[in-house]
C-alpha positions, 0 to 999 in steps of 0.5 A: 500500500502507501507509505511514506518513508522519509523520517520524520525530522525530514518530512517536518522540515520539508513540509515547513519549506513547502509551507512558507512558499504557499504562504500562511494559510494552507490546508485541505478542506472538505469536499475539496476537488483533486488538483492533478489526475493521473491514469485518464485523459480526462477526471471523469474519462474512466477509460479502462486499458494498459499503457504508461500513462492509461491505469486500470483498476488501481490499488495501492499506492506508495511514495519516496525519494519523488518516486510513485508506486502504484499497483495496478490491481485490487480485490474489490470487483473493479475492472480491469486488472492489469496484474502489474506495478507501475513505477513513475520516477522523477515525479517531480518532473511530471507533475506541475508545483502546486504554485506554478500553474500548469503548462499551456500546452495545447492538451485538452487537459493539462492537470492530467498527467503522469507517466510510468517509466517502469512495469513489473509483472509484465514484459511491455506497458501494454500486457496485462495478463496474468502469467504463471508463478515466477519472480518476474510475474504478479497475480493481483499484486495489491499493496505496494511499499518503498522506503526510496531505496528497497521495494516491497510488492503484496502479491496477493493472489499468490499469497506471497511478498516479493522484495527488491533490494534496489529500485528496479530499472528495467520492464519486468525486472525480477524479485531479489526475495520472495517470503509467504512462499518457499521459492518464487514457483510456488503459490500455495495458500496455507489453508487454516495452518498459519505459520511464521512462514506463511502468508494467505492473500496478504493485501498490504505492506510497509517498509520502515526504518529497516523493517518490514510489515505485512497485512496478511488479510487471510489470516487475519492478522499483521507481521513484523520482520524487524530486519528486511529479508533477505532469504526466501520464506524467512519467518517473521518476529512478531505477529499482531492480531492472533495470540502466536503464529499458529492461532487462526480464526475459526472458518466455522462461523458456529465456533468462531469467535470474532469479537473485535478486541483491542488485540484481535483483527478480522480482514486487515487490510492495511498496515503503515508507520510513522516512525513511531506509530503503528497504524492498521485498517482493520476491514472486518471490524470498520475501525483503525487501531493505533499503536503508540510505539512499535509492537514488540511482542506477540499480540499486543494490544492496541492503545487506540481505536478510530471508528469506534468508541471502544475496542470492543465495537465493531459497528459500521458507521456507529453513528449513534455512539459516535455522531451528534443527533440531527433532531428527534423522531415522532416519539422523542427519541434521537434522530441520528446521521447515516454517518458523520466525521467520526465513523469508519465503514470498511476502512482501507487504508490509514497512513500518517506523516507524524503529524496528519493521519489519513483514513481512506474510508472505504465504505463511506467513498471517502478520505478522512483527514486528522490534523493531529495523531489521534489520542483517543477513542473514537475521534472524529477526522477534521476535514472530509475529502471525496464528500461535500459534508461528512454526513452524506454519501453522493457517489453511492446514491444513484439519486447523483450520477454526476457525482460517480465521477467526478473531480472531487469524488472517489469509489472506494479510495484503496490506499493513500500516499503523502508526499507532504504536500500532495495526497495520491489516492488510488480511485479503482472503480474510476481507473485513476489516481487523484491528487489532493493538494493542500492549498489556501482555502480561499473558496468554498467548495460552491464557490463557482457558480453560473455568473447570471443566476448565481442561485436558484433557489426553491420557492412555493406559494399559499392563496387566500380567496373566500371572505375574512372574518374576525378572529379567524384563524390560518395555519403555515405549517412547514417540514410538519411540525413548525406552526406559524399563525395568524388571527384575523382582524377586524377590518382584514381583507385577504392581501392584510391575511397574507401580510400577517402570516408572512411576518408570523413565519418571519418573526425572530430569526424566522424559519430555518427553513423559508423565508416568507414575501407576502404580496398583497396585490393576489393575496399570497404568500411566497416561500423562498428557501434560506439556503439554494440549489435542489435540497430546498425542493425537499421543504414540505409546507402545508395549510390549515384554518379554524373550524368554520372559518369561511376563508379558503387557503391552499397551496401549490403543492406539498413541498418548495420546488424550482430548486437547481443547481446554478454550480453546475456549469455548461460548456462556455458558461460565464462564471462568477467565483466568490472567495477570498484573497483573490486578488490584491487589486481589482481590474476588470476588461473592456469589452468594447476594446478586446477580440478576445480574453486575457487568460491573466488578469491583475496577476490572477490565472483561473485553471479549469483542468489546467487550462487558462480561463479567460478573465472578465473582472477580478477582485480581492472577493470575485472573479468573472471568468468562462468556462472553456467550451473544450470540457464538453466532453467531462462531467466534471473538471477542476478549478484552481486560482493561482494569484501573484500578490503585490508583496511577491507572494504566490498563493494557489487556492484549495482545488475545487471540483465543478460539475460539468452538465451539457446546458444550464440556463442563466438569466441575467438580472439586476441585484436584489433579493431573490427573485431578482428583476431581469434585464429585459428589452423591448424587442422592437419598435415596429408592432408584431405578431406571430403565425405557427404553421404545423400539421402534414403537408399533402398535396392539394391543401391550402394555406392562407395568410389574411392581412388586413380585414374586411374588403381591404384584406389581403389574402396569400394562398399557397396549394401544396404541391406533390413535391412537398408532400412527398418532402413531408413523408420524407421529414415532416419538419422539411415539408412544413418548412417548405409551407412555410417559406412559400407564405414568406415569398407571397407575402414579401411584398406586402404593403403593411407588414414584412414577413421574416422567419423566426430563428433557427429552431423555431422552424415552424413560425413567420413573425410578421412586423409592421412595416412602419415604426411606433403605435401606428403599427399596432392593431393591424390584423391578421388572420390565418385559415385552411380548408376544411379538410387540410392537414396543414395547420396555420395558427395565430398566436394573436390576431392583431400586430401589437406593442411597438416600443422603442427597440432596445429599451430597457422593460422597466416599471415605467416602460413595462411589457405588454402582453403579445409583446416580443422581449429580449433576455440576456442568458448564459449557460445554453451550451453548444450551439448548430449549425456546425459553422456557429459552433467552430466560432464559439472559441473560448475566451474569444468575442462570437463572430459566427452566424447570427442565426443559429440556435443552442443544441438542446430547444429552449422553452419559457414561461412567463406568468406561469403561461407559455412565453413562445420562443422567437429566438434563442442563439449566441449573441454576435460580437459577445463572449459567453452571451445568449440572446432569448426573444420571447413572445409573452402570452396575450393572456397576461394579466398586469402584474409589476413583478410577473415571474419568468424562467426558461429552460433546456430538458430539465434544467431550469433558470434562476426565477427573474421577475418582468414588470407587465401591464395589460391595457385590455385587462377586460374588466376582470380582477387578474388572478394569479395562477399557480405556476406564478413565483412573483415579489412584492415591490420592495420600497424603492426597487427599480431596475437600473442601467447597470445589470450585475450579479452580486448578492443584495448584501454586497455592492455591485461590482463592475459588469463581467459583461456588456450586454447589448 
């Protein structure tokens, strides 16, 4: 397995150097990302396959003397085993400092490194087949060690050790030793008759100070061979788990006697030192025990335990003796965590510099890491690497699939190596080997996020209708047990009901949960989550009234909803990275005078998978950077600032892990609380409106476009040819198309309206715009019809031209929307884009000079009010970098409301929430009602949407655009 094998005076005084070039605050962090991958093109390739820089399986894993050592195989069920060791010298060349960046070389991943320079157990690089019993050949080897000048293998399914004296230096070079077996032909297991000897499927080894240490897993105990052999089948000193050589555990499981105790082991796994400690990860009974010096006689008891609160336990995740409660159950009793920091499920491996301990917690996918030497029972670990929080498992719940592989992630960490700075840890099922490396923990592990939502966070609602009457009483009720009330009085009507509920849950420190905005105008209560992102969907929320009372209130479902993820991120996505000691200035880019991206900015670099982002705007607690388009092929990438300060310090951040998905809309909106408004823009100064053409085309239907009404109506008929049916049997979209374009070419020449297609994908829509700017445009008609048995279907989406304005202002409560009317959105996030020629112009970090008409691969969808906005256009935005233009036609259905909600989407991804202000001059005479899609804001005092859209929270100032928007 790993260990580390300087002494210990060595290592402290190294790390201290180390320490001093990174500057004071360095560190691991919970749910930290790897900095560096070794084994994959790529975190998240886990392609399987035998080469010098191709890994399989992985499992143990050694450092010394900047030399790693990695077996290529494990005993778990991960494929493929490639039954051989790799040796990687001059480590140092190979991996990038964690201040100096990483090299910009053209490689689609530049913090994926590594390559082998040694094989043993197989000829080539690329065998991978298990061979016949021999010095040069291995079977599952699974533990590794090396003190820099000797190597130690655990072959395991030859239940033996193999021993170098001296580093090899050559493919498929022989073992000088052999112990477990009598010479390097033989393999045989010792059943259930240990002996000094002997060996059964021993999976882990150490070499320290002159001894070496042995984890015979079969026979469920250690040995200790206080000098290195140097015969074969030399018998060891000392045995630890087992009262004497000769003692096994009884295979009948009737007879057996497996009580975990501080001097038994069941299934040790693993067995390292510090020098002074001895550490072993003892499987069977889910603990580590930990020996304050170096045994020195048979079967002496540990002095600690981990994992467990005495010796005496042996509990997977024994959360109730070792966790603090979450809360109480229906009955009173203690509600407890699946997990916490404190608990062990099938640890694998522990390793310590003297200073540090290190449990590679296998069960729990997970590294624990210790900042100081345990002393006593049960402690629990300080930091949590592989998990976002010490309570949660996300790579075994398939409810997360984006979290199996990832930069942050491991299944089932098999072994650890530390070279003081950097921790390896060997991933089988993912094929790699992650590096962790401490760092300054500047950003929080959510720190990067889609720079137009920020947040998106999960809302819900509760209607009042009916009659008040004093003294009734309504009921907020939320995660079932917390009861917010409010008494009605004299002289209430329904939006003052809504007012004192909503300041009943918000009483104090409110609900840890919601936060309640009543508006008043529709009598409601919006619920906002406290915290963003899909755990705010679990928030359950219900209603209740007095006996009798004559108001009626409901809700729009059982729990909050809308809740997403504004941390995963699309390919080309501006982005926004909040921390701290980012910067010592604060600069920012002129969009107006740049083609393209700097990839440093006011001594700043943001590496995703090693690569230079492109900066918009860094700041001493922000930076707006974009996301390379190149990682469309991962799920997740990396994410690492390196700062150069002014006092000529190098600082890097801890590495971050950020999920990577295909499309994850942003709108762009002012700052405020959330939901915040939208930058939106009157789209045009001429009045508009919108036909649909869908159905089948078959020869011989006619399709009619009517401008105009009465005896002045113009009437544009098109007859379906043969050849467009024939197209349409072909591809239905292809024959619509062809309708389509016929009606533009007749209507060209139209004397009051001009006739365009809407944008690419919206392939089945004419907008008609009057040919004539401001109001004088609006009210024109037009009419669509078919005859009687046609299967063409012509469809208008108004029947009047409608809402001219003055293109490009800014939709404010002054100049609100109008139903039926065009807008214009800004969003970030929507990914690839067609046809092919727009995509090879979308260039990271590099102003869009394709096509105007293209549209992203995944179809955008809105809803404005909770009523279907029609999408006219949604593509990347000519002469912008990272930026989406969205033109939307809102439904004529819409009722006035100054804080009408919208979001649009791609598949299951949702926006961020931003409010429009809309105003309907034709309301009919009826109350509008709100419906229950609608996630709207009361107006809040002085809120008004300014000239200067940005994206921070409304408890920071706004910062300098990271964008221009048009």
């Amino acid at each position: 397995m790993c260990r580390f094998a300087f002494a210990m005076r060595v290592i402290a005084l190294g790390l201290i150097a180390v320490s001093a070039g990174l500057g004071q605050q360095i560190d691991f962090m919970t749910g930290m990302g790897a900095r560096l991958v070794i084994g994959q093109p790529t975190f998240t390739a886990q392609e399987p396959g035998a080469s010098d820089t191709r890994l399989g399986a992985v499992g143990g894993i050694a450092y010394a003397n900047d030399m790693l050592v990695v077996a290529d195989a494990n005993r778990m069920g991960a494929t493929p085993i490639n039954h051989r060791v790799l040796i990687f010298k001059n480590l140092s060349q190979q991996l990038p400092g964690p201040l100096d960046g990483y090299p910009q070389n053209g490689s689609r991943c530049p913090a994926c490194v590594g390559r082998a320079t040694v094989v043993l157990g197989q000829k080539t690089f690329t065998d991978r087949d298990y061979k016949p019993t021999a010095a040069d050949t291995l079977r599952t080897p699974i533990g590794v060690a090396t003190d820099g000048v000797r190597l130690a293998v655990a072959d395991t399914d030859n239940n033996r050790v193999l021993i170098w004296h001296s580093i090899p230096t050559y493919n498929g070079q022989p073992a000088d030793v052999v112990i477990g077996q009598p010479d390097f032909n033989s393999n045989a297991s010792n059943g259930f008759n240990p002996t000094a000897q002997s060996l059964k499927g021993p999976q882990g080894v150490w070499i320290q100070n002159g001894k070496l240490f042995v984890a015979d897993t079969g026979n469920n105990r250690v040995l200790i061979w206080n000098s290195i052999p140097t015969r074969n089948g030399q018998p060891a000193d000392i045995v630890l788990g087992q009262k004497d050589f000769t003692s096994f555990v009884q295979p009948d499981l009737t007879k057996a006697e497996l009580k975990p105790r501080a001097d038994t082991l069941l299934t040790p796994v693993s067995v390292t030192s510090d020098g002074q400690r001895l550490y072993v990860a003892d499987l069977g009974h889910n603990r580590v025990l930990i020996w304050n010096t170096i045994p020195t006689r048979n079967g002496q008891p540990a002095d600690v335990v981990i994992g467990q609160p005495d010796f005496e336990s042996a509990i997977p995740n024994n959360s109730k003796a070792l966790c603090q409660p979450t809360g109480k159950d229906e009955q009173g009793n203690d509600v407890y965590p699946p997990r916490c920091a404190a608990t062990l499920e099938f640890p694998r491996f522990a390793l310590s510099d003297g200073q540090r301990l290190f449990i590679a917690d296998g069960g729990n996918d997970r590294v624990l890491v210790f900042n100081r030497i345990p002393t006593r029972n049960g402690e629990a670990a300080d930091h949590v690497i592989g998990q976002i929080r010490d309570t949660v498992n996300l790579v075994s719940d398939s409810a997360f699939p984006d979290d199996v592989a990832s930069a942050g992630t491991i299944r089932c960490p098999q072994a650890l190596a530390f070279d003081g700075i950097n921790l390896y840890v060997t991933d089988p099922f993912n094929r790699r080997i992650l590096v962790f490396t401490m760092a300054d923990p500047k950003v929080p592990i959510r720190g990067v996020r889609n720079a137009a939502s920020m947040e998106v966070r999960a809302m819900g609602r509760i209607y009042f209708e009916g009659e008040t009457e004093k003294d009734e009483e309504v009921t907020a009720i939320i995660q079932g047990e917390r009861k917010y009330k409010y008494k009605v009085k004299e002289g209430d009507d329904l939006g003052k009901v809504a007012i004192g509920l909503a300041e009943a849950i918000n009483a104090g420190a409110g609900d840890p949960d919601v936060y309640a905005i009543p508006n008043p105008e529709f009598a409601s209560v919006l619920l906002v989550a406290r915290y963003p992102g899909e755990e705010g969907n679990k928030i359950g929320y219900e209603v209740e009234k007095s006996s009798g009372a004559k108001i009626v209130v409901s809700t729009e479902g059982v729990q909050l909803k809308g809740g997403g993820d504004a941390f995963k991120i699309a390919p080309g996505t501006l982005v926004m990275i909040m921390g701290e000691r980012l910067s010592d200035v604060t600069e920012s880019v002129d969009l107006t005078k740049v083609e393209s991206l700097p990839r440093k900015l006011g001594g700043v670099q943001v590496f995703f998978d090693g690569i230079a982002a492109p900066l918009l705007f860094v700041s001493p607690t922000q930076i707006n950077a974009q996301v390379p388009f190149e990682v469309y092929d991962a799920q997740s990438i990396n994410c690492v600032i390196r700062t150069e300060h002014l006092d000529g310090r190098v600082t890097t951040s801890v590495a971050l892990a950020v999920p990577i998905i295909q499309y994850n809309p942003g709108i762009f909106a002012y700052p405020g609380p959330e939901p915040r408004y939208a930058v939106a823009y009157h789209k045009s100064s001429r009045a508009h409106g919108i036909i649909d053409v869908e159905g089948v085309a078959k020869a011989g239907d006619r399709a009619t476009v009517i401008i105009g009404q009465g005896e002045k109506a113009r009437r544009y008929t098109y007859i379906v040819t043969e050849e467009d049916e024939e197209v349409g049997k072909q591809n239905q979209k292809a024959g619509r198309v062809r309708i389509r374009d016929a009606l533009l070419r007749l209507m060209q020449d139209d004397p009051e309206v001009e006739a365009v297609p809407a944008g690419p994908g919206i392939w089945n829509r004419i907008v008609l715009y009057a040919r004539v700017e401001g109001p004088a445009g609006n009210g024109i008609k037009y009419n669509v019809e078919t005859n009687e048995s046609s299967s063409v279907i012509l469809t208008v989406l108004s029947t009047e031209l409608c809402c001219a304005n003055v293109a490009g202002a800014l939709v404010t409560e002054d100049n609100p929307a109008l139903p039926g009317e065009i807008i214009t959105i800004y969003a970030t996030g929507l990914g690839l884009v067609n046809p092919e020629e727009a995509r090879k112009a979308q260039i990271t970090g590099e102003v869009y000079r394709g096509p105007e008409f293209n549209e992203p691969v995944e179809f955008v969808s809105s809803l404005a009010g909770g009523k279907t906005a029609n999408l006219v256009f949604a593509g990347m935005q000519p002469g912008t970098i990272g930026l989406y233009r969205v033109d939307l036609q809102l439904n004529q259905g819409l009722p006035t409301n100054p804080r009408t909600p919208l979001t649009i989407a791609q598949g299951f991804q949702v926006s961020n929430i931003v409010l429009i202000p809309v105003f309907n001059p034709n309301p009919g005479g009826e109350t509008p009602q709100e419906t229950p899609e609608q996630t709207q804001q009361p107006a809040t005092g002085s809120q008004q949407p300014s000239e200067t859209p940005s994206t921070t929270t409304a408890e920071e100032p706004a910062a300098p655009p990271a964008w221009d928007l048009p």
